[in-house]
C-alpha positions as a printed NumPy array, in Angstrom:
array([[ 19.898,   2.428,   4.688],
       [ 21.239,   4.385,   7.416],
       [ 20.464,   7.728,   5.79 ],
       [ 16.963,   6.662,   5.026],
       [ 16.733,   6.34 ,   8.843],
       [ 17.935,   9.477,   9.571],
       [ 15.71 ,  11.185,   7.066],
       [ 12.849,   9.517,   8.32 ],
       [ 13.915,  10.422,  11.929],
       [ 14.319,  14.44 ,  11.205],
       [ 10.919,  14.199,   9.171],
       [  9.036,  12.632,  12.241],
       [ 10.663,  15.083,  14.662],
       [  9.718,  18.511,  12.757],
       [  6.566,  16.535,  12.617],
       [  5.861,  16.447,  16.066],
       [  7.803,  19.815,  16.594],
       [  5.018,  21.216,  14.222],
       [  2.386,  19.827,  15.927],
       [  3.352,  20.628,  19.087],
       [  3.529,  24.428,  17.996],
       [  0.588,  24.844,  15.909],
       [ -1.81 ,  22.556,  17.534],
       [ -1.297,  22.17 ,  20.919],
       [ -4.341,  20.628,  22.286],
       [ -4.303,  17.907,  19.167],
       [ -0.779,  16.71 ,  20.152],
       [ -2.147,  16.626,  24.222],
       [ -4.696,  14.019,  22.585],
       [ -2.329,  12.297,  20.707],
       [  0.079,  11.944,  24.053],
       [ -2.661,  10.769,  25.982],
       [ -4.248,   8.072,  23.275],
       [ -0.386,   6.685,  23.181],
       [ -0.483,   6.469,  27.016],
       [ -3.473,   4.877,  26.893],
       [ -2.39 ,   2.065,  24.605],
       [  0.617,   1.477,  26.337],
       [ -1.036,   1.087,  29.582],
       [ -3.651,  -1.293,  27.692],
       [ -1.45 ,  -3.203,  26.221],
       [  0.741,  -3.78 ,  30.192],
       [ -2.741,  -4.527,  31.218],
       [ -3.18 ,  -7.078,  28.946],
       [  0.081,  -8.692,  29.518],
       [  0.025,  -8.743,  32.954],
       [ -3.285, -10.515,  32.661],
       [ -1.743, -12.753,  30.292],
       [  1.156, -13.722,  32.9  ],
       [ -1.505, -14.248,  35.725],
       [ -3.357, -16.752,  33.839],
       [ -0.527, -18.439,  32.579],
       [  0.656, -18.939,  36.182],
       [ -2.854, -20.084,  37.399]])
């Protein structure tokens, strides 16, 4: 099980490696739709917690 993690790891990182090298605009867009989720997904928490208090 452990190895299979570690494979999967390496294979994700030369991945993103590739990416990063060949396509550099594609992996600013991927960057910033990841930012974007997490920051819409905080949003909706903390929206969450303020109506909860309420």
């Amino acid at each position: 099980m452990v190895e299979t993690k570690k494979i999967a790891l390496w294979i994700v990182t030369i991945f993103v490696l590739y990416t990063i090298i060949t396509q550099p605009a594609k992996a600013a867009d991927f960057v910033q739709i990841g930012f974007q989720g997490i920051s819409d997904a905080a949003r909706g928490i903390g929206q969450f917690m303020t109506e909860l208090v309420r």
